[in-house]
C-alpha positions in Angstrom: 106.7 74.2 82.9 110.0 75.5 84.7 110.0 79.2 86.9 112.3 81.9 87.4 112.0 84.2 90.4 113.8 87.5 89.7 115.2 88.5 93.1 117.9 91.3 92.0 118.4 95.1 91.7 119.3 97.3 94.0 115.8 98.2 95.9 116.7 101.9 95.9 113.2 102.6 96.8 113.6 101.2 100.0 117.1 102.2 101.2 118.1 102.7 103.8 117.0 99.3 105.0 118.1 97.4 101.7 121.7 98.6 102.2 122.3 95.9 103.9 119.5 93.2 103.2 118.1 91.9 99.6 114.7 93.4 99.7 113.2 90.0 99.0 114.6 89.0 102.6 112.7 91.9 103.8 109.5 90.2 106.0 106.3 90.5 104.4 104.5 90.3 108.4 105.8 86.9 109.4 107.6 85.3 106.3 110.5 86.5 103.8 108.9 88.0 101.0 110.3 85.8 98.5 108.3 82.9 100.0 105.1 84.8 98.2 106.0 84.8 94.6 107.5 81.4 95.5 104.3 80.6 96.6 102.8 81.3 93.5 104.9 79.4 91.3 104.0 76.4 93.4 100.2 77.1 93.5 100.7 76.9 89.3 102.1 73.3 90.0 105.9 74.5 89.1 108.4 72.2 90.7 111.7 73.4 89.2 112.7 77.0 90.2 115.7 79.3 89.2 116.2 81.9 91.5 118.5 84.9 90.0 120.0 87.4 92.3 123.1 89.8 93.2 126.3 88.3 94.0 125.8 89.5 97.0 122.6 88.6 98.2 122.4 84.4 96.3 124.2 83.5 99.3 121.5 84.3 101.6 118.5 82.9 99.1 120.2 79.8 98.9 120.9 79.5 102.7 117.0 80.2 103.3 115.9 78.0 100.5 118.1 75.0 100.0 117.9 72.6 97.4 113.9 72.6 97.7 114.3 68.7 98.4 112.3 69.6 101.6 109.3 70.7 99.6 109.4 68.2 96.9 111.3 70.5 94.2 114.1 71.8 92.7 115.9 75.1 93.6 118.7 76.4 90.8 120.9 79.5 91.9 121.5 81.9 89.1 124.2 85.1 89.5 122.4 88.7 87.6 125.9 90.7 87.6 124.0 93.8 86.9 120.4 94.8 86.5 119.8 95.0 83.0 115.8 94.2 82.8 113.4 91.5 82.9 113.8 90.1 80.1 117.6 89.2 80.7 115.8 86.3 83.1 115.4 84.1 80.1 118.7 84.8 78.6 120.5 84.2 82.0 118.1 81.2 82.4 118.7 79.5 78.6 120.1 76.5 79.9 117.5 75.9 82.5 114.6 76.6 80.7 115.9 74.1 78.2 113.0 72.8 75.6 110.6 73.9 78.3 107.7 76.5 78.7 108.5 79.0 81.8 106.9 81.0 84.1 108.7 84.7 85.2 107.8 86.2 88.5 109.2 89.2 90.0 110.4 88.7 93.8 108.5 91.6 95.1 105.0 90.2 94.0 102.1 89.0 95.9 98.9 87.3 94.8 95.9 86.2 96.6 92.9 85.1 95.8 90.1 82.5 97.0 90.6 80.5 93.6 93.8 81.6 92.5 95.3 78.1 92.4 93.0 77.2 89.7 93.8 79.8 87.6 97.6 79.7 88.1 97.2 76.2 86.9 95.5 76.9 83.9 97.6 79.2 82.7 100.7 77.2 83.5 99.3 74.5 81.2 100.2 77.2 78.0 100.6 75.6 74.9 101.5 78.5 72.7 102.3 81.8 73.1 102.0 83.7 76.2 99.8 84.7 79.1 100.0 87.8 81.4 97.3 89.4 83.9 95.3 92.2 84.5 94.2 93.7 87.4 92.5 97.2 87.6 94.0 99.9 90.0 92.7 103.5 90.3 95.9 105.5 89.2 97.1 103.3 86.2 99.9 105.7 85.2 102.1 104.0 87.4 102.2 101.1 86.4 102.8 98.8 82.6 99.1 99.1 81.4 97.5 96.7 78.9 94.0 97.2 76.5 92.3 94.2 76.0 89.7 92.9 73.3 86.3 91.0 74.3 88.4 87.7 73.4 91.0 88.4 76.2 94.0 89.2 73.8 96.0 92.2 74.1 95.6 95.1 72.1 98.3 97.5 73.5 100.7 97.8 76.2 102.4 100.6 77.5 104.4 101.2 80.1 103.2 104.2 82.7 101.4 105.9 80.0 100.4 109.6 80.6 96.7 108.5 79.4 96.0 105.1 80.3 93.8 103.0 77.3 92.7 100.9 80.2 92.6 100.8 84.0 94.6 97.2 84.3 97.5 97.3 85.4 100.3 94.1 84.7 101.5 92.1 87.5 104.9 91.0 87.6 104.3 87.4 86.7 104.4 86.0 83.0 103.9 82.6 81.3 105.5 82.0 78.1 106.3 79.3 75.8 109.7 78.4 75.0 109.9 81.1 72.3 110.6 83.4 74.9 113.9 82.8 74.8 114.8 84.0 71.1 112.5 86.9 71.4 114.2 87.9 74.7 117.9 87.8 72.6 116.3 89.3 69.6 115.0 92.5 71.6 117.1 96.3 72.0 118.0 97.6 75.1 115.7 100.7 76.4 116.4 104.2 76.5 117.3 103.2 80.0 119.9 100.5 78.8 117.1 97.5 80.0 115.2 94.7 78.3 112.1 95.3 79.0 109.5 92.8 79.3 107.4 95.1 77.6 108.6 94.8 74.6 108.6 90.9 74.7 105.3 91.3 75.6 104.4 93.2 72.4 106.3 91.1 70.4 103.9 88.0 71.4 100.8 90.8 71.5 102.1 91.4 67.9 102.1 87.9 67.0 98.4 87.3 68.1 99.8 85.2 70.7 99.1 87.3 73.8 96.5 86.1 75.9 95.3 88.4 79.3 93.5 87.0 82.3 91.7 89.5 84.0 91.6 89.3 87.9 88.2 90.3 89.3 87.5 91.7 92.7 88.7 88.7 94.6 91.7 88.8 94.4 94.6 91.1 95.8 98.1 92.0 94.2 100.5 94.0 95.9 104.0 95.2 94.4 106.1 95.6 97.3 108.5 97.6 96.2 108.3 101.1 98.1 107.6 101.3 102.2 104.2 102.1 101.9 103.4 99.0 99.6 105.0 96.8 101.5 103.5 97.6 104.7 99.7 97.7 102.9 101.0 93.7 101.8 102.2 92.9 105.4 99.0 94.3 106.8 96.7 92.4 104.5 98.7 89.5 105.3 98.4 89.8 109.0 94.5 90.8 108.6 93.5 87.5 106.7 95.8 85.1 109.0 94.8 86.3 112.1 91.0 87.0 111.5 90.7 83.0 109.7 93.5 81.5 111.2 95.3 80.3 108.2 98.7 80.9 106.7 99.9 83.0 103.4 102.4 81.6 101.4 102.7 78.6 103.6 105.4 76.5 101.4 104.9 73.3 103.0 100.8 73.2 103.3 100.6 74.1 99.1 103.7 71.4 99.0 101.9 68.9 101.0 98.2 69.2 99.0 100.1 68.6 95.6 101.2 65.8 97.2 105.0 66.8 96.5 105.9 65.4 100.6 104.3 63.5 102.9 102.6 64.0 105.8 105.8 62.8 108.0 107.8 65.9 106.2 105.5 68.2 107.1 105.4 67.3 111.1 109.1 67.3 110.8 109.4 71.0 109.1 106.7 71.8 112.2 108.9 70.5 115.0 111.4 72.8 113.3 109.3 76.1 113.9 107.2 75.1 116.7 107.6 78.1 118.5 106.2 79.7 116.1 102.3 80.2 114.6 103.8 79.1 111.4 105.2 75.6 113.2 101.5 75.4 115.1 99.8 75.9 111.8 102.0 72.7 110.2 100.5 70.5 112.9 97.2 71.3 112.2 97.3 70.9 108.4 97.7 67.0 109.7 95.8 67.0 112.4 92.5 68.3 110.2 93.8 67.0 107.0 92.8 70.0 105.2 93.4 68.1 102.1 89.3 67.5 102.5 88.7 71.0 102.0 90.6 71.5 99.0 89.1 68.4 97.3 85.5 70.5 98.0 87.0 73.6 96.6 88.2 72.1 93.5 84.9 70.3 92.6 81.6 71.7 90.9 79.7 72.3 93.6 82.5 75.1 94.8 81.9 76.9 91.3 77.9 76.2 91.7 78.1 78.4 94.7 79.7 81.3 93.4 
């Protein structure tokens, strides 16, 4: 499976400060916000990454990123000349995607959860059809909302609907299969002039083929896209590193644990930033091999306790 980060628009939401700046430059606390939905495409085991932005802002993504030979993957640089919806992702990313199943995640999305690698992974191993979350919020009218049946599959989906059918709210990432493609060409514009990943969502929902994972009480999603939101994610960010002394979105640790670059590679990226918490926090990942940790938190006895 191959994934797209959608980094584009115009952040209007946040001007003045994205006047100048791609929002998904803006720090989330201590790290570019783009390194959390990154983050999450590596945690579902996605090596190959297209990253589509402004002609403005690419520049910058691909001077922060590189290649992605540091982390083990592969970073592709994709121009959106105007934002004309989601869906336009898959179009713009045809000849990436290739014969290949892909994963879609907005740039101002964050996910956390004690055992959200395992279920990242799991839906990243899609055979058919698609996949999409839920997670409940106390006002869902501002936000896409989706009804779901006792077997998981989506019933309805409506986009900030005046009376919600359901309190979960969808999260900006998707996992499709390679179908996605034809459906997003095959789709009309909005009233708004956008292709909506709504309606590729109800055209798989329509099919039978749309499958919802709920995410429970453990887990925390934040849409960063207004000031307030993205200070709430920054301070949740800065609350769980500092009280257990780990890192969010640390690209090299989830790097190094699926064994995409060595131990050498990470002290290396750690000399690079060893002024920092973030270089500190490298060195330690070798120093206690946390690698022991995740093999205990990906056995049995990890779910037996829960």
């Amino acid at each position: 499976m191959k994934g797209i980060i959608l980094a584009g628009g115009s952040a209007t939401r946040l001007y003045p400060v994205t006047l100048a700046v791609s929002k998904q430059m803006l720090p989330v606390y201590d790290k570019p916000m783009i390194y959390y939905p990154l983050s999450t495409l590596m945690m579902a085991g996605i090596k190959e990454v297209l990253i589509i932005s402004t002609p403005t802002h690419l520049p910058a993504f691909e001077n922060l990123l590189g290649s992605g030979a540091k982390l083990g993957m592969k970073f592709t640089y994709k121009i959106q000349e105007k934002p004309v919806g989601l869906a336009d992702a898959f179009i713009l990313g045809e000849d990436f995607i290739g014969d290949d199943n892909v994963a879609l995640i907005l740039g101002d999305n964050m996910i956390y959860g004690s055992r959200i690698e395992r279920v990242l992974k799991a839906a990243s191993h899609l055979k058919e059809g698609g996949i999409i979350f839920g997670y409940q919020v106390a006002d869902p009218t501002s936000y896409g909302v989706v009804e779901i049946d006792s077997e998981g599959k989506a019933l309805s989906i409506e986009e900030k609907p005046r009376v919600p059918k359901s309190n979960f709210a969808v999260p900006g990432i998707y996992f499709y299969d390679n179908t996605v493609i034809e459906i997003a060409k095959s789709i009309q514009p909005s009233e708004r002039g956008e292709l909506e990943i709504t309606d590729v969502n109800k055209v798989y929902m329509q099919q039978g083929k749309l499958q919802v994972i709920p995410l429970g009480n453990g887990y925390a999603w934040f849409d960063t896209g207004s000031p307030d939101r993205l200070s709430d994610a920054a301070d949740f960010v800065k609350a769980i590193e500092l009280r257990q002394g780990v890192q969010i979105a640390c690209l090299e640790e989830i790097a190094y644990h699926n064994e995409w670059i060595s131990k050498e590679q990470v002290l290396e990226e750690a000399e690079k930033y060893k002024k920092t918490e973030y270089g500190k926090y490298l060195k330690k990942i070798i120093e206690q091999d946390f690698k022991q940790y995740k093999a205990i938190y990906e056995s049995d006895l990890f779910d037996a306790g829960q």
